[in-house]
N, C-alpha and C positions, 0 to 999 in steps of 0.2 A: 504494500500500500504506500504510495506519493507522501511524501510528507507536506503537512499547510506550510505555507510562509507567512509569520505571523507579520510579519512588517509589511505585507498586504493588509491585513486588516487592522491595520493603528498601531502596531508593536512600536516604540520608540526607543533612542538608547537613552531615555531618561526613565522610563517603566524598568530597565534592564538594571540602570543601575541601582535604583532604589531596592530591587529585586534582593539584591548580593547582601543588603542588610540582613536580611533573615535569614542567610545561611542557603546551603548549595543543595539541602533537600525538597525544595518545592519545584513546580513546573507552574510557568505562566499560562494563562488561560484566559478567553475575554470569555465574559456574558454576554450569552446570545437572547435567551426567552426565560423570562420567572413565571413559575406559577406558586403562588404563595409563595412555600417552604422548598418547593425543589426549584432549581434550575438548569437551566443548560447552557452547557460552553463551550467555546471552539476551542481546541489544544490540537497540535502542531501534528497528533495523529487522528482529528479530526472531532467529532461533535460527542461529549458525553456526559450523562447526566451527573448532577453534581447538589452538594448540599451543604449547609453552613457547621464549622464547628463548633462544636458546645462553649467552649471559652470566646469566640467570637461573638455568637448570640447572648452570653452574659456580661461584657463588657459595651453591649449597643445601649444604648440611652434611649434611642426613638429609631423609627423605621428606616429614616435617612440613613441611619447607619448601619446597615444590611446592603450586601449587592443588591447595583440596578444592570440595567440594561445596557451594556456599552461600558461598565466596569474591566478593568483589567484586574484580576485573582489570581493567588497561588495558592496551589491543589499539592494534595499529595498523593498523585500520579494523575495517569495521561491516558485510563483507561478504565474498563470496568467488569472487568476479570471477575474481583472481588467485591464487589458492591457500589454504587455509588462512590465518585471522586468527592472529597472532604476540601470544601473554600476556608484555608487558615488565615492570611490574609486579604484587604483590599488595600488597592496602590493607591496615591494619590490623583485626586480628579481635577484634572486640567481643565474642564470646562461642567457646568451640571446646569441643568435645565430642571427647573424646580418651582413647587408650585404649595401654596398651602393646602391640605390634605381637603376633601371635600369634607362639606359637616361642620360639626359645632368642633371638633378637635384641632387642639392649635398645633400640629406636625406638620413638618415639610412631608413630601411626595418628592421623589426623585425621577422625573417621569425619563431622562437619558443624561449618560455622562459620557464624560469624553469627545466631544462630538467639535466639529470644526465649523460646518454651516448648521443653521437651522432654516428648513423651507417652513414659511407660515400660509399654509394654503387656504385660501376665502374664494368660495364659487364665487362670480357673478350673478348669480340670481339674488334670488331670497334670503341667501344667508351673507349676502355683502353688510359690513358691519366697519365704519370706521372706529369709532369707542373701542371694540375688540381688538382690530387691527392695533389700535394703539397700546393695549395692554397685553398685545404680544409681543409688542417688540420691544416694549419694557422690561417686561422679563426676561427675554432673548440678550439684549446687550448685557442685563447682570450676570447671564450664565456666562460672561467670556466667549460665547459662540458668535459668528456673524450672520445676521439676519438677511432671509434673500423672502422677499415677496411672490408667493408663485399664485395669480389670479387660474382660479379652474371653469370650467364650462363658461369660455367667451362663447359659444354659439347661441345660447340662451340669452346674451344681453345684446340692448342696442343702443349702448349710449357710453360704448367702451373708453372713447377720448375723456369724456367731463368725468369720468371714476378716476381714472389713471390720472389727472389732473386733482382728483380730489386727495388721491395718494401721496403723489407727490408731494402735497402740502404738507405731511404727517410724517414721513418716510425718508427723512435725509437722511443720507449715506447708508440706505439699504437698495438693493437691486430691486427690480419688479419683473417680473415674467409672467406671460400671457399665455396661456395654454387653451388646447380643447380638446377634449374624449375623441371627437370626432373624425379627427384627422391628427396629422404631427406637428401642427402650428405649436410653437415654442420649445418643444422637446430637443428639439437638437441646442437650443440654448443651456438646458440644463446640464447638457452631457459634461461643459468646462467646470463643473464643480466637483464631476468626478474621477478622483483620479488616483492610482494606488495606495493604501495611508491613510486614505482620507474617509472622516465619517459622515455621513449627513444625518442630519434627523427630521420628520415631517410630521407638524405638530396642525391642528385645528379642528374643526366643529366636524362630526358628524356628517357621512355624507357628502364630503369636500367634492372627491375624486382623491385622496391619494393613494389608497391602493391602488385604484385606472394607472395613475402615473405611476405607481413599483414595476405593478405588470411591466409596462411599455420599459423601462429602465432597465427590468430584470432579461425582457424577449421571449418571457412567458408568463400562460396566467396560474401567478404562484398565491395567489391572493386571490378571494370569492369575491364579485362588486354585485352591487343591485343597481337597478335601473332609480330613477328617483320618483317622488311619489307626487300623487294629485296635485298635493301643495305648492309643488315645485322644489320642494327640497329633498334631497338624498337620503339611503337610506343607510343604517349606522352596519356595518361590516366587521369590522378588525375588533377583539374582545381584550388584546390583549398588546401589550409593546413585544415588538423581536428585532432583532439584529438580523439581517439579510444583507449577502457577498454577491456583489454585483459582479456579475461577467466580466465587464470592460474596468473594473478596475473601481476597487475601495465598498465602503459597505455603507448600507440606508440602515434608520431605526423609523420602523413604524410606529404608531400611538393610536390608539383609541380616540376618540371625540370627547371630545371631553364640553361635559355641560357643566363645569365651574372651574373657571382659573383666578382665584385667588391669589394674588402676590405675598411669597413669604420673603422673598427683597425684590427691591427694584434700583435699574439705573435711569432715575428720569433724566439724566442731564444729555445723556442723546438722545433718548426719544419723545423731550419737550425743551429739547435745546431751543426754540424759537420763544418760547416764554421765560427760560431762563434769562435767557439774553434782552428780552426787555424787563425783567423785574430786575435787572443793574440800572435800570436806568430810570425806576420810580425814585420820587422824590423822599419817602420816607425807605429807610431800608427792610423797617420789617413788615413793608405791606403789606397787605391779604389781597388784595385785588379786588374790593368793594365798593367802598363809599369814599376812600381815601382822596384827597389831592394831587393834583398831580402824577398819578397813575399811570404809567407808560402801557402795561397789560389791557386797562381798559380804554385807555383813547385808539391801541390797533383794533379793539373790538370794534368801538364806537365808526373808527374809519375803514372798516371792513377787512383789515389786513388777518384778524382773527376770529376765528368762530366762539362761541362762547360755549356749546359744545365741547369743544378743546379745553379751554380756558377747566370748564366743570369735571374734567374726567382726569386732569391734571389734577384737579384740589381732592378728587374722591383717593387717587394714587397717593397721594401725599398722606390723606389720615388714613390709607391703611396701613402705610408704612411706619406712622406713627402709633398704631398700636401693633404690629408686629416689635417694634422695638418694645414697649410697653408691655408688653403680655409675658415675659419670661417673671418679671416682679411683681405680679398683680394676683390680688385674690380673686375666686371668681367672681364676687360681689363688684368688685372693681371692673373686671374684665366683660361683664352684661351690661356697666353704667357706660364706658366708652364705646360698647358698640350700637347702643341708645341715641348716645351722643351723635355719632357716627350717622347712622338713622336718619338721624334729626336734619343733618346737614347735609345729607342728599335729599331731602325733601325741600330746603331751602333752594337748592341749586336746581331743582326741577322749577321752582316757580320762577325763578329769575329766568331759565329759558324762556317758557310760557310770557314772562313780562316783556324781553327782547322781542317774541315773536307778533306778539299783537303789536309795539313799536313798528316794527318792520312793516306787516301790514299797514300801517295806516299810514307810513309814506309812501304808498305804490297811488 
């Protein structure tokens, strides 16, 4: 049997050396697929099941620190002769894409580590969502990964320039690709991300098309898709995150659709660098961007350079990232009065939309 070449699939001589810390009895391995408690991982004589050991599960604190998906482990061996491979260590994560755990539980989720791009794919239909859009790629610039936009089913929209315009405005210094099930429009643009080494990860709603796009990546259909529904929207496929080795070089992680991405950190300074850069330039320095004076945030609203929109989904990013920091010292009595709070102040910034938009109206 062939031996893998791990340095195909993300091996680095910086995985290698940290390796040599623990001594010249383990064999490197990536995580390919978890189901709970078992997993599966690729080792250099190819795919075998594998499981956590006792001292490792008693030393985790929370779920993040268990293998994810795209983990680099060392096993004690390379096969399964005798039962299950045993994960003693995890190496350090270069990049982790991460979310707070769905539910009232304040845990990170590890949804992929290691990974170099993330594609954030949003059909064009029904499920086009800038707000979303936005609190993907918040989280995408904190995981250390770079953010690539991949838009799915353009045959279904017809007003693809003013989106892609609408993007652009939210999206600096991230790619955009345009794709469609239907034919190979955009795909060959994807192929430059992949390349030996390298990982991608494809993160979004339900129904996107990304498995359509694994398929077509992979040159087979390795992944079950469904047609989409009355609604127009897709229908949910993938149950689970896996690692998959691309033909032409380097490896995708799939993901589930996920119906709650809760930020358990965020880098808003790229992905609301446009309001950063005018809150240096209000007149008071710790403005809120309200009623203030001199307010650089609300006079681009006022002259239409900003949407208030934006403006609202920035301030909602902000308090949860203020109680993510807050929430490791708080009782629970504290931790249900701030998310009250919290509550409170999306409901504030729904009505000031509401107030802008009747504005708006009434100078047409």
């Amino acid at each position: 049997m062939s031996k893998i070449n791990l340095y195909d699939i993300g091996l680095s001589e910086q995985y290698i050396q940290e390796a040599t810390i623990y001594g010249d009895n383990f064999h490197l391995a990536r995580v390919s697929v978890q189901h709970k408690d078992m997993y599966k991982v690729i080792t250099e004589n190819g795919d075998i099941q594998a499981e956590v050991a006792g001292k490792l599960s008693y030393l985790a604190s929370s779920s993040a620190e268990y293998p994810a998906v795209g983990d680099w482990v060392l096993l004690d061996r390379t096969d399964e002769e005798s039962g299950n491979a045993i994960i003693h260590h995890i190496l350090s994560r270069k990049s982790c894409f991460e979310r707070k755990a769905a539910g009232t539980t304040y845990e990170r989720q590890i949804i992929a580590a290691n990974i170099d791009t993330v594609f954030i794919c949003m059909s064009l239909n029904n499920d086009y969502n800038l707000r979303r859009m936005e609190r993907y790629l918040t989280i995408v610039w904190d995981s250390m990964a770079t953010p690539v936009i991949v838009l799915t089913k353009s045959d279904l929209c017809a007003d693809i320039s003013l989106k892609l315009m609408d993007i652009e405005s939210v999206a600096a210094g991230a790619d955009v690709l345009v794709t469609s099930s239907l034919n190979r429009d955009g795909y060959t643009d994807i192929l430059k991300y992949l390349n030996n080494g390298k990982t991608i990860a494809l993160v979004g709603s339900s129904g996107v098309g990304k498995s359509t796009l694994i398929n077509k990546l992979m040159g087979e259909e390795v992944l079950a898709t469904n047609n989409i529904r009355d609604d127009d929207r897709g229908r949910h496929t993938t149950t689970y995150r896996q690692l998959l080795v691309i033909p032409s070089g380097g490896v995708i992680i799939d993901t589930p659709g996920m119906r709650e991405l809760q930020i358990a950190s965020a880098d808003l300074s790229k992905s609301f660098a446009d309001i950063e850069e005018l809150a240096e330039k209000c007149y008071f320095r710790d403005c809120k961007h309200e009623s203030e004076p001199k307010c650089a945030v609300r006079k681009a609203i006022e002259d239409g350079e900003l949407s208030v929109g934006r403006l609202g989904n920035y301030k909602k990013l902000l308090r949860e990232m203020v109680f993510e920091d807050r929430k490791n010292t708080m009782t629970a009595d504290q931790a249900q009065k701030l998310k009250f709070i919290d509550m409170m102040g999306s409901l504030g910034a729904c009505k000031e939309v509401k107030k802008n938009n009747r504005k708006n109206q009434g100078r047409r």
